[in-house]
C-alpha positions in Angstrom: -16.0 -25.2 18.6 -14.2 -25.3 15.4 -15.9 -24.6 11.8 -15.6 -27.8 10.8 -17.2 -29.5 13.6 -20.0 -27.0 13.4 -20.5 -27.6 9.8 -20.5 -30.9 10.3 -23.3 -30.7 12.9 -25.6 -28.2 10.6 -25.5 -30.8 8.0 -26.5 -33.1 10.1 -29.6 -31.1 11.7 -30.6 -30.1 7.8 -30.7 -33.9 7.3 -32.7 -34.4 10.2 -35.2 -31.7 9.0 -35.1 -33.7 5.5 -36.7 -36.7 7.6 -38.4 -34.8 10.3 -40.3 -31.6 9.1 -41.5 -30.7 12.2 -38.3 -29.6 13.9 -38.5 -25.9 11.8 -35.7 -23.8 14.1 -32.2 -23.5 14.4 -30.1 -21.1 15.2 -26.6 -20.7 14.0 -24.2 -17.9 16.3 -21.0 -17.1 14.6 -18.2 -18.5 16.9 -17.4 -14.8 18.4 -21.3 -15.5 19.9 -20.8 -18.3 21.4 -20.6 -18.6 25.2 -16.6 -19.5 26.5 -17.9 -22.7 28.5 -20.2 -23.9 24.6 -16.7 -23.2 22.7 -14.5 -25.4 25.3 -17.0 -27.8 25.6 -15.9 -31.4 23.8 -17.8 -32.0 20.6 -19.9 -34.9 22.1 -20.8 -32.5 24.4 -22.2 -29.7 21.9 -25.7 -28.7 21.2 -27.6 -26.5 18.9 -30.9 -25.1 20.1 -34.2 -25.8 18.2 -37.9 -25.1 18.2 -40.2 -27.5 17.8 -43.2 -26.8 16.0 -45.8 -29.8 14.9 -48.5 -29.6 12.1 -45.9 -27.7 9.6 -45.7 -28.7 6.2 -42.2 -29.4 4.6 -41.1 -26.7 2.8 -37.9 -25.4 1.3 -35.1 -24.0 3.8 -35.2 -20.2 4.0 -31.6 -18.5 4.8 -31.5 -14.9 6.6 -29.2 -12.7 7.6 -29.8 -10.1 10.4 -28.2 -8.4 13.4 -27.7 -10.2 16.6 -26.8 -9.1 19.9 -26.8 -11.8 22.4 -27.5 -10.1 25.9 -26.3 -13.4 27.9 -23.2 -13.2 26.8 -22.1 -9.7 27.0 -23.3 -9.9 30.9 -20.5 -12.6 30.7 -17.9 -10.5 28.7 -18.7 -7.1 31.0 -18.5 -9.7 34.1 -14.9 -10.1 33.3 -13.9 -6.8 32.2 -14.1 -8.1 28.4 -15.6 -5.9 26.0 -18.8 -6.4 24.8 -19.4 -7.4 21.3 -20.2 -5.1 18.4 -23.8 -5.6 17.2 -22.8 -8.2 13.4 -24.4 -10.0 11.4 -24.6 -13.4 12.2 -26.6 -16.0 10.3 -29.7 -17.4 11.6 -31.2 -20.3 9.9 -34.9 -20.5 10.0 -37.1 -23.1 8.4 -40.3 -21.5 8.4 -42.6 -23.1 6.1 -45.6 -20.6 5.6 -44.5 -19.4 8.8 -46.2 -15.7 9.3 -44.3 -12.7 11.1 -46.4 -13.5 14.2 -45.9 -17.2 14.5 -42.6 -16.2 14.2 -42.0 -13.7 16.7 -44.1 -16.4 19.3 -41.1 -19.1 18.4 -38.7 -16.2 19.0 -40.2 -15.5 22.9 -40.1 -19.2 23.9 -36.6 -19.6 23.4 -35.6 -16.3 24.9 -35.4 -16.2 28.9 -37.3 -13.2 29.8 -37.2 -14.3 33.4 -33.0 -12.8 33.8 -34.0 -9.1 34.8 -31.9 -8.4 37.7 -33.0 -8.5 40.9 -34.6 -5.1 43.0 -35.7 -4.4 46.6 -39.6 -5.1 47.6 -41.4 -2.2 47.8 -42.0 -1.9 51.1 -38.5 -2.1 51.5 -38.3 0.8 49.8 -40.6 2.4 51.3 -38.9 2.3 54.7 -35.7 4.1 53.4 -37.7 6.4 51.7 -38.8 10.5 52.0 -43.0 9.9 52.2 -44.8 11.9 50.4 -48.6 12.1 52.1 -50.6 11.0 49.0 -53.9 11.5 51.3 -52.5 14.7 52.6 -51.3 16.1 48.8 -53.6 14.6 46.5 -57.2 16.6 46.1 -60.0 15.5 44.6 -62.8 18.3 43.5 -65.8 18.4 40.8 -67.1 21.6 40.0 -69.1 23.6 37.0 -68.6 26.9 36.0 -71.7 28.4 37.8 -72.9 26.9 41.2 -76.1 29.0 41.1 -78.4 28.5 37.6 -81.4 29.4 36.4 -84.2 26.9 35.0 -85.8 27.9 31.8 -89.5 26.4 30.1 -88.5 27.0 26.4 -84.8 26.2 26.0 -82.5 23.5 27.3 -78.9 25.0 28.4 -75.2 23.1 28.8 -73.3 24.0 31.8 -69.1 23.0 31.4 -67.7 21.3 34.4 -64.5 19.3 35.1 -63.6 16.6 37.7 -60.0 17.6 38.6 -57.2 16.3 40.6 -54.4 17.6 41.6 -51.0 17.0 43.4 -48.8 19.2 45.2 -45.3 19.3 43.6 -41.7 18.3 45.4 -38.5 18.8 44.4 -36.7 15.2 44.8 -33.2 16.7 42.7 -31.5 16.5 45.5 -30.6 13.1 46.8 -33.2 12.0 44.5 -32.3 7.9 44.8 -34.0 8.3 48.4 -37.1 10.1 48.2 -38.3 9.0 44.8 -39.7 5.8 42.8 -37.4 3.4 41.2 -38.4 2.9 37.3 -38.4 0.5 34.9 -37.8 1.5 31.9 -38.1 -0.7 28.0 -36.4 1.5 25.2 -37.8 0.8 22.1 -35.3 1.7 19.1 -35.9 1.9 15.5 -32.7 0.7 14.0 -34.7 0.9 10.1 -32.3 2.4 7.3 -33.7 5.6 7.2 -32.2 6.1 10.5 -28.8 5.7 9.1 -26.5 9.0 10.0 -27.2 11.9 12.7 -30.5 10.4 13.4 -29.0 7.3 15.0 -25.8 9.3 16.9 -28.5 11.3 17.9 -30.2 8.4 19.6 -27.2 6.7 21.0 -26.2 10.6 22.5 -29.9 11.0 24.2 -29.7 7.1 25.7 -26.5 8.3 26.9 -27.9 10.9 28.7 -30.6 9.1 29.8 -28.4 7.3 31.9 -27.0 10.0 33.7 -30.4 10.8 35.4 -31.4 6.6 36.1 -30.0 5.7 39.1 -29.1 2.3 41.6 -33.2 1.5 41.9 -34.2 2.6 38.4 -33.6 -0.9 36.2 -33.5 -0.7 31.7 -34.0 -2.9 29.0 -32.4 -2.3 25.1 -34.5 -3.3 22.7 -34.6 -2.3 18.6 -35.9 -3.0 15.8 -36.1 -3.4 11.7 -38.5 -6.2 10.7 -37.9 -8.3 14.1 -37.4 -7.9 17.3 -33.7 -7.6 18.9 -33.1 -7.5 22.7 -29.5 -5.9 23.3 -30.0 -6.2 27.1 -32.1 -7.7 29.9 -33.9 -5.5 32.3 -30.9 -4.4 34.6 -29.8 -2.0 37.4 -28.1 1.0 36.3 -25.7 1.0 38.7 -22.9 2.6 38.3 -20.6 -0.6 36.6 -23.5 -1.1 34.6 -23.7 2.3 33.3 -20.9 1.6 31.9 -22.4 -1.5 30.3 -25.2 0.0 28.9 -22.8 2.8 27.1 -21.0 0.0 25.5 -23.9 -1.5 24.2 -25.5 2.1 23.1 -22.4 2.5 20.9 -22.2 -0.4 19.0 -26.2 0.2 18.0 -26.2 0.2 14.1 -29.5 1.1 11.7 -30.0 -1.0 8.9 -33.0 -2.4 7.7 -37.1 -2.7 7.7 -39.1 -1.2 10.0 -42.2 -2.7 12.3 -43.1 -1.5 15.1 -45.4 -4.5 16.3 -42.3 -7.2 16.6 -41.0 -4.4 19.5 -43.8 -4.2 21.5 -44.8 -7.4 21.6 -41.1 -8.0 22.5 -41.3 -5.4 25.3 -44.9 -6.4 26.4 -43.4 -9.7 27.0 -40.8 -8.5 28.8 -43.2 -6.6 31.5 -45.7 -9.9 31.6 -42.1 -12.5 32.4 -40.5 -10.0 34.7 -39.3 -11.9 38.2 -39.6 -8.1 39.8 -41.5 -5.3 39.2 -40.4 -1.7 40.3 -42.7 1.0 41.5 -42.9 2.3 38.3 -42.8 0.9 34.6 -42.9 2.9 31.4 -41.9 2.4 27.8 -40.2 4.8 25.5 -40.9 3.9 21.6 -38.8 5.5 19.1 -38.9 5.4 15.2 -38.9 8.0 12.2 -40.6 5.6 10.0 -44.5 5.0 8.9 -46.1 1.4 10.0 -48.6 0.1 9.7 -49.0 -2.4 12.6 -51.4 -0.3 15.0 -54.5 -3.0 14.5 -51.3 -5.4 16.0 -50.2 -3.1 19.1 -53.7 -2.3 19.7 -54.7 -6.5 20.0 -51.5 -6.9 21.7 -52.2 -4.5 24.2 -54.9 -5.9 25.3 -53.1 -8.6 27.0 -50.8 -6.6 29.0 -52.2 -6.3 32.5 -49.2 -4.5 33.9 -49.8 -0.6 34.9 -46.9 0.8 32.7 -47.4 3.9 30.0 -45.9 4.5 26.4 -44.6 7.4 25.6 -43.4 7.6 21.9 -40.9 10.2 20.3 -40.9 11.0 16.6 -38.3 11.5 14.4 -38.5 14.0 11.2 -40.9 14.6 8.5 -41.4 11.1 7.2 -42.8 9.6 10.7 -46.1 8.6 11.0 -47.9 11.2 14.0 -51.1 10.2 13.9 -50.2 6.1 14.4 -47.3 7.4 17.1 -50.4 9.7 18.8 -52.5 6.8 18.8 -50.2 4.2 20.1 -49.3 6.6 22.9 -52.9 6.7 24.1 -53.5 3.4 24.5 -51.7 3.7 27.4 -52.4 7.5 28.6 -48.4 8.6 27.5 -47.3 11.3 25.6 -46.0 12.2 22.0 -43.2 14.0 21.4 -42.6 15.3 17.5 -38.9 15.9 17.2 -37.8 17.4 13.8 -34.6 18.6 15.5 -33.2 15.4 16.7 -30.4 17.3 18.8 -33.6 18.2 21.1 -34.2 14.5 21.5 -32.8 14.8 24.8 -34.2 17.4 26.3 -37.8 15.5 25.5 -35.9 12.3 27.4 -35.3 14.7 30.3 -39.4 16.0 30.2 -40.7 12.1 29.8 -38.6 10.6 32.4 -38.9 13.3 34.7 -42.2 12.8 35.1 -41.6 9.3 35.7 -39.4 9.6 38.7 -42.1 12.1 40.4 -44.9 9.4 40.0 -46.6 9.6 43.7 -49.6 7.3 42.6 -50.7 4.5 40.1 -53.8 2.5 39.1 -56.1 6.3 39.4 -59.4 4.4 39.2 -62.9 7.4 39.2 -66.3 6.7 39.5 -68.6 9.7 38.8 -72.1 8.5 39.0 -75.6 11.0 38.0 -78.0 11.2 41.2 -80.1 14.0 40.6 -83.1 13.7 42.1 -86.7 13.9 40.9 -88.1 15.8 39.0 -84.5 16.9 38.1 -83.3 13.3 37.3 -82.9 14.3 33.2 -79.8 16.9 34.8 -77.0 14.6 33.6 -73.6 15.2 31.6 -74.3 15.1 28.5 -71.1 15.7 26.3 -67.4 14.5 27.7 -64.5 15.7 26.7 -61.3 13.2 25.2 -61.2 9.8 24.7 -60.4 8.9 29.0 -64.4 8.8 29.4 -66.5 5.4 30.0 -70.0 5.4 30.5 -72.0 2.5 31.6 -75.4 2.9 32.8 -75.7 6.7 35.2 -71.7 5.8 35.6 -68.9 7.6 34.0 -65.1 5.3 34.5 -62.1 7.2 33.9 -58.6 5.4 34.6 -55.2 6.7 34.6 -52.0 4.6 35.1 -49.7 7.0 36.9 -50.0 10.5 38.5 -46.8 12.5 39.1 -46.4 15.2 42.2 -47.1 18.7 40.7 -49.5 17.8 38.0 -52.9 18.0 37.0 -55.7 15.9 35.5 -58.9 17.9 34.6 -61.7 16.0 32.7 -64.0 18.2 31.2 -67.7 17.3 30.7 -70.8 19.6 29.7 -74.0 18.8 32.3 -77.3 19.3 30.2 -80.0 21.2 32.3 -83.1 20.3 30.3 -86.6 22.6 29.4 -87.9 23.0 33.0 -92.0 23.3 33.3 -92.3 23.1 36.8 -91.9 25.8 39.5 -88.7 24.9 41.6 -89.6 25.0 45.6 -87.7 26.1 47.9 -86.6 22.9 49.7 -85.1 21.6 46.3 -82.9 24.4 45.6 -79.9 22.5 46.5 -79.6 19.4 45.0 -76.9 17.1 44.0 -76.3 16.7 41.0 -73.4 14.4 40.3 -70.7 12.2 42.7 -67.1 11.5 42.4 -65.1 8.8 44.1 -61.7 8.3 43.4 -58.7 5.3 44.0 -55.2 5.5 43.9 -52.6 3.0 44.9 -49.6 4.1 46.6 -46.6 3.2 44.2 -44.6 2.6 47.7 -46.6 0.2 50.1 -49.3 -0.4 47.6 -51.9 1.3 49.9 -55.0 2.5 48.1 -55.9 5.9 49.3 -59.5 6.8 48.4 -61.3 10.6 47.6 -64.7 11.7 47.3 -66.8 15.0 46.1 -69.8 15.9 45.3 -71.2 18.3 42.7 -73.7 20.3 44.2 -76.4 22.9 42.3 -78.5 26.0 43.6 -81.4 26.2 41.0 -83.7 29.0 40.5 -87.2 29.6 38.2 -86.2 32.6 35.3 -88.1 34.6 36.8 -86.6 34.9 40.0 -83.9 37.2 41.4 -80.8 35.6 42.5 -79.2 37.8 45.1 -76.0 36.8 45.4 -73.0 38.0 42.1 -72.8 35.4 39.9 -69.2 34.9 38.7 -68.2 32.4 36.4 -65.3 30.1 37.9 -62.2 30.7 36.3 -60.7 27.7 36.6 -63.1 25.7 34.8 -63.0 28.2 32.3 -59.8 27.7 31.4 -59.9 23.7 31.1 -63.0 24.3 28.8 -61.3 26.2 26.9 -58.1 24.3 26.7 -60.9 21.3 25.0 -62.4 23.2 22.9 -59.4 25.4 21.8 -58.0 21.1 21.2 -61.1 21.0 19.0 -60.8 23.3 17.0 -57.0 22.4 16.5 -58.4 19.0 15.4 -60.9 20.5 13.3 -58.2 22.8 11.7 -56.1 19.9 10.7 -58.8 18.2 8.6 -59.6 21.1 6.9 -56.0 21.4 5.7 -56.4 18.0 5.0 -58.9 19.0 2.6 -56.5 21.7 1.0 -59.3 24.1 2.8 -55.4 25.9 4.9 -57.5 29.3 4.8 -60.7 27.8 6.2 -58.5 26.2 9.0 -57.0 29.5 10.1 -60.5 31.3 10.2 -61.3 28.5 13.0 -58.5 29.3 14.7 -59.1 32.8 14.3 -62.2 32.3 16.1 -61.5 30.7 18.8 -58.8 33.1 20.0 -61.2 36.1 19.7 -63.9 34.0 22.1 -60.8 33.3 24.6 -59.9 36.9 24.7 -63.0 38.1 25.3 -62.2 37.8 29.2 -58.7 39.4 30.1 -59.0 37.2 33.6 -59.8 34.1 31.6 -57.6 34.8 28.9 -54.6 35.1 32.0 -55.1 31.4 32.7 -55.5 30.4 29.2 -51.2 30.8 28.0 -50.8 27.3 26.9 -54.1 27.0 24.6 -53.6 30.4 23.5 -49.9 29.7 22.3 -51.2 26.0 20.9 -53.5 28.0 18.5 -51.0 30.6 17.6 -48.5 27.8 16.9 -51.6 25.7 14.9 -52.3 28.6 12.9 -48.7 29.4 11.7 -48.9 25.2 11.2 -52.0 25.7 9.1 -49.9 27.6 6.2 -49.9 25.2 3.2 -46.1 25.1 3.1 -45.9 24.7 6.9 -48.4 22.4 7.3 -46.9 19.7 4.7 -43.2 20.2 6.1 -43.9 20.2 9.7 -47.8 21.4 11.0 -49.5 18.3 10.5 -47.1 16.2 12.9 -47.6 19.2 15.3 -51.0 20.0 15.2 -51.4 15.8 15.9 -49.1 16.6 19.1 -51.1 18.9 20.3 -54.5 17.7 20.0 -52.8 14.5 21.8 -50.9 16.4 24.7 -53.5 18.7 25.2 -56.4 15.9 26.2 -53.9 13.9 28.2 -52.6 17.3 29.5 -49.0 16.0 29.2 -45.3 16.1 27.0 -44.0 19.3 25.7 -45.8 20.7 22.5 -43.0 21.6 20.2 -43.1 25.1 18.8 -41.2 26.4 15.8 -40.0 29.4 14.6 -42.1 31.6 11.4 -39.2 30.1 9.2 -40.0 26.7 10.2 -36.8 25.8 12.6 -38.0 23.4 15.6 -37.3 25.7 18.5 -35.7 25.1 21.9 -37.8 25.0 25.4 -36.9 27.9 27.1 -40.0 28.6 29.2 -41.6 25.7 31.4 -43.9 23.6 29.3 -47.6 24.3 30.5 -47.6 20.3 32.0 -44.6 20.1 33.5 -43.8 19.9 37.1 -40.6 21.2 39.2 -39.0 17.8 38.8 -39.3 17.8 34.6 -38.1 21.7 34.4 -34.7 21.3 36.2 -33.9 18.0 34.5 -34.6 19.3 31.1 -32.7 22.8 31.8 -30.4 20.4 32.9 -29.8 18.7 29.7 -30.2 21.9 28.4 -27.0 23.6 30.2 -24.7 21.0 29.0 -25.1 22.4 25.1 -24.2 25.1 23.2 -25.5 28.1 24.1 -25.8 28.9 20.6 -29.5 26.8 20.8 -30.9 29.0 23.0 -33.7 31.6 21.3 
């Protein structure tokens, strides 16, 4: 198309818009944009793609610039062995008369085709060619408290901590990993915001890089960053090995410049997941940004709509990021948040989130725990729960998790009230039970559901009698209480600093690790909370806490009640430091990839 002709034709639409208000979008690619059969088509034969939109005012044309990246068309270019175009600016014309961001970003998903991610096998397909892991066989269910055998008292009401736990046994799928694991789906997120201008957004690019090595033929990613819009560098596409080499083209030419809001992206990506044609076994979304927003209330409504099982993990950058939005936008969809002030160890956190991804052996976790104590012990219920996972409804608790991966844990924690006692217990209602779990997982592979149940059974006694069996407290319940209320007191800790109370804060911490200590056998399962509180009360310092111990203490509290990511640790001099142990939630799979990623540096990194 020449630049007269096209000219010639934008006058023409602008005089249309003169006559006919409601027509409010065009846009206008530079020529290098433009798809080889639009630029050797005659110029009868040209068109210009519009929006309409009815019941808008006429209003003055508003002209803005902004990057483009046109994902159709570099498929075309890499097709042909062409390279791909450099991310420019091309000029989009937008009459948008009183038109609000959101109105906005709705005109920009009806002309994009979100229906163009590349095809995948069916699942069951899949699950033919692949190495089964026995979900019924692996997976274990239990509810337990930390005494089995309790006493009733007449004058004082007591709390008894208890956790419903499940757990997976672990596999090693490095090895021709393509054939015994999932195949992922995977939405990138990228703020592109001016403040990420320099070694924060070569850092990026590197990680993605990276990130590419460990995605395979059945794994399938989607670009997409962000200023003030929305910009989709990619549809949602194989990474085979040709398109590896796609993706790394497109990685490079990334450029930051410009606002920042978070919201356009994940409405963007939440889209994306809502139009795919396939679905994978596994879908998760990875939101990076250094910036503060303020679109939460947005993500939060737009959330609501997205029925697909996916989770959102999000990775900070530096000291000006926003933790406490980035923790909260994580948990709406049970992910992890990872606080990066050393971008270099961006992707070694990559290696720890996707690795749990590719060792997700079941989705849609679904538990019932219902109260059916008996008379005259009906008022023996839980009465405190632990973390924001918990619904009640009724004498039913609901807990949901999206995906479970092989060698982890979930332990919800909950405190069971045993109330003043008046009567005399007999001997026939000793045993009772007290609470009742039932679990549901779907087999990411077939799509089976597998189902678990336990019960929670009590042996109670009057005070004054003799129980003849040693009581000993279970250690493993121990622990997760501890790892809550060790959380707690981390949260608790961070307000007070909030409050310019730093000493106050520390003296909790204190606290805490004197009561955890107490019990040498307790203390031996208790490593991660222990070292959390260390690191939370070096974080508590006023110096550290403004430069880097508020982000971290927000990580932990987050991690720590989803029982995932890596808590970052730094030195007493305040340097970010390298994972050189495993991470207290990872599994076999996440170790080796990050060590991976962490063989390939300098040693120099290593502490």
């Amino acid at each position: 198309m020449s630049i007269q002709i096209f000219q010639k034709k934008l006058e023409m639409i602008q005089t249309n818009f003169q006559q006919h208000p409601k027509k409010i979008y065009v846009l206008q690619r530079t020529q290098s944009q433009l798809p080889m059969s639009l630029i050797q088509q005659q110029p009868q034969q040209q068109k210009l793609e519009y929006f309409q939109q009815s019941k808008i005012p006429h209003q003055p044309v508003i002209q803005n610039l902004q990057y483009q990246m046109n994902p159709h068309i570099n498929q075309q270019k890499f097709k042909y062995g062409e390279q791909v175009q450099q991310t420019q600016l091309g000029q989009q014309i937008v009459y948008q008369p009183q038109l609000s961001n959101i109105q906005r970003s709705i005109v920009a998903q009806k002309i994009i085709n979100y229906q163009d991610d590349e095809m995948i096998q069916p699942k069951k397909e899949n699950a033919k060619q692949t190495a089964k892991y026995d979900l019924n066989e692996n997976l274990q269910l239990e509810i337990k408290t930390l005494y089995k055998m309790v006493k009733l008292f007449p004058t004082k009401a007591q709390y008894l901590p208890g956790i419903v736990s499940i757990k997976a046994k672990d596999q090693n799928i490095t090895q021709n990993h393509e054939n015994k694991r999932v195949g992922v789906d995977l939405i990138c997120l990228i703020d592109i915001s001016g403040s990420m201008i320099g070694v924060k957004i070569q850092m990026v690019k590197e990680s993605l890089i990276v990130l590419l090595q460990f995605l395979g033929d059945e794994d399938r990613l989607q670009l997409i960053t962000f200023d003030n819009d929305a910009h989709r560098l990619t549809p949602l596409k194989r990474v085979t090995k040709q398109n590896k080499v796609y993706f790394t083209q497109i990685i490079q030419q990334i450029q930051a410049n410009g606002g920042n809001r978070i919201s356009e992206a994940t409405k963007m990506a939440f889209y994306q997941l809502k139009n795919r044609k396939y679905v994978n076994n596994v879908t998760s979304i990875f939101l990076l940004s250094d910036g503060v927003d303020y679109t939460f209330p947005e993500i939060k409504e737009q959330i609501k709509t997205a029925n697909e099982v996916f989770t959102l993990h999000t990775f900070g950058f530096g000291q000006d990021h926003d933790a406490p939005m980035m923790t909260q936008i994580c948990n709406l969809k049970s992910g992890s948040f990872y606080f990066v002030q050393d971008v270099t160890l961006l992707d070694e956190f990559f290696a720890d989130a996707l690795g749990g991804l590719i060792s997700v052996v079941g989705e849609q976790l679904d538990i019932t725990i219902t109260s059916q104590a008996p008379p005259p012990y009906q008022n023996i219920q839980i009465s405190k729960t632990y973390g924001n996972m918990w619904q009640k409804k009724g004498n039913q608790y609901y807990i949901t998790q999206p995906q479970f991966a092989s060698g982890s844990r979930k332990d919800y924690v909950f405190e069971i009230a045993l109330p003043k006692f008046q009567g005399r217990v007999q001997d026939y209602q000793r045993s009772i039970g007290v609470l009742f779990a039932e679990l549901k997982v779907q087999d990411p592979f077939t799509g089976s559901i597998i189902k678990k149940k336990a019960n929670l059974d009590l042996n109670l006694f009057n005070v004054d009698e003799q129980i003849n069996e040693n009581i000993y407290p279970d250690i493993d319940v121990y622990a997760q209480y501890f790892r809550v209320k060790g959380t707690e007191v981390i949260y608790e800790a961070s307000k007070a600093c909030e409050q310019n109370k730093n000493e106050d804060a520390q003296k909790l911490i204190d606290n805490m690790l004197i009561q955890i200590q107490k019990n040498p056998n307790v203390a031996a399962q208790c490593t991660g909370i222990i070292q959390d509180l260390s690191q939370a009360k070096q974080a508590s310092a006023r110096t550290s806490y403004n430069l880097f111990g508020q982000k971290q203490m927000c990580q932990m509290v987050s991690n720590n009640y989803q029982q995932g990511g890596v808590n970052s640790m730094f030195s007493t001099q305040g340097i970010q430091l390298q994972q050189n142990q495993p991470a207290t939630y990872q599994n076999i799979q996440q170790q080796q990839m990050m060590a991976q990623v962490q063989k390939s540096k300098i040693p120099q990194k290593f502490n």
